[in-house]
N, C-alpha and C positions, 0 to 999 in steps of 0.2 A: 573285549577291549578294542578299540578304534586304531585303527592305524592311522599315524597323520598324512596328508596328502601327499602327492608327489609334486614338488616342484615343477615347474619346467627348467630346461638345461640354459645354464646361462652363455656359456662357454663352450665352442665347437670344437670335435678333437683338432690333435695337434696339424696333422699334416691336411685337413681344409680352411683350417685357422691360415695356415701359410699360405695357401693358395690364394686366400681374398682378404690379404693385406693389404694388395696394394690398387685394388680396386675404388671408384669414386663413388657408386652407386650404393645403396643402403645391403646391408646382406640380405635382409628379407626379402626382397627386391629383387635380389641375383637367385638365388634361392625358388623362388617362386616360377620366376621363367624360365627355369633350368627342367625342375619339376614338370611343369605343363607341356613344354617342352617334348620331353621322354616321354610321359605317360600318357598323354591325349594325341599324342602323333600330328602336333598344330604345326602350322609353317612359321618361319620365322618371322616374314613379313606379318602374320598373323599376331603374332605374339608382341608385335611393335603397336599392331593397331590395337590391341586389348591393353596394353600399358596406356598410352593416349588418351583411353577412356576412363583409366583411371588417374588421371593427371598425372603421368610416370613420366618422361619424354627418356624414350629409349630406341636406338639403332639396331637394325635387325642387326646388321653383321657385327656390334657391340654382345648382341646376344647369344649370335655362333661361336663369338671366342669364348665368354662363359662356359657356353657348353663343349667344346673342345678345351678348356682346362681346369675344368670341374668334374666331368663323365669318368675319367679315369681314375680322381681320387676318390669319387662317391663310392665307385664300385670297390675299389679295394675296400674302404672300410665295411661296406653293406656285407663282402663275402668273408670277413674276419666273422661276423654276428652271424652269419646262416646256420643255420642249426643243419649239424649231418643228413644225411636220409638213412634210416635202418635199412638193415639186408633184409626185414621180412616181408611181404606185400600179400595181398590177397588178390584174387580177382574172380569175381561173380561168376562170367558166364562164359563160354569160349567156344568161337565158332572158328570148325575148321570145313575148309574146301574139300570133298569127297567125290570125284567122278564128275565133279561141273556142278554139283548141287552144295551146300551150304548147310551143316549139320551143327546144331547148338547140343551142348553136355550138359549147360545146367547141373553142374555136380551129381550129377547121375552115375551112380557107380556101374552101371547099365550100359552107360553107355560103350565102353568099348568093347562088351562082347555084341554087339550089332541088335541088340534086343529092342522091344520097344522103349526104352529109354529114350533112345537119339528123334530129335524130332526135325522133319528136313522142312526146309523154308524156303520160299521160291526166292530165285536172285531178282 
């Protein structure tokens, strides 16, 4: 059986809803420079010239208030949705420092009684 598609959301939660009330700009628009913004590490002046090119007309320093009263509500909701991290973890291979040289275990049960197991690696 088919599951039906997922919409997209029409309606932003409550408390960025309130944050761009009272904005003149389109939300997708704030939205987007905000995004680019954080994630590409653009400059703001930069992000004024790539709006331009997209017939957007927008103020860099119009764009820093965005993102100083946007950034702090984004992240709270982003860190409500994070999923925990488990207490369990693995980890492959583990190099410890030995007398100035650099000894990998490779889960070599070998290795800590000083056998050939341990294989040393130049630094």
């Amino acid at each position: 059986m088919n599951k039906p598609a997922k919409t997209p959301r029409t309606s932003l939660p409550g408390g960025i809803a309130n944050v761009l009330k009272r904005l003149h700009h389109p939300v997708d628009v704030i939205l987007l420079c905000v995004r680019w913004y954080v994630a590409y590490s653009l400059s703001l002046r930069d992000l004024e010239e790539m709006m331009a090119e997209r017939g957007i007309e927008v103020d860099h320093s119009t764009v820093h208030r965005w993102v100083i009263k946007l950034l702090p509500v984004l992240e709270k909701a982003f860190r409500r949705r994070q999923r925990p991290v488990g207490n369990s973890w693995r980890m492959d291979e583990t190099y410890i420092l030995v007398r100035g040289g650099t000894v990998c275990s490779d889960r070599d049960p070998e290795f800590l009684s000083g056998s050939a197991g341990a294989v040393r690696l130049p630094i």
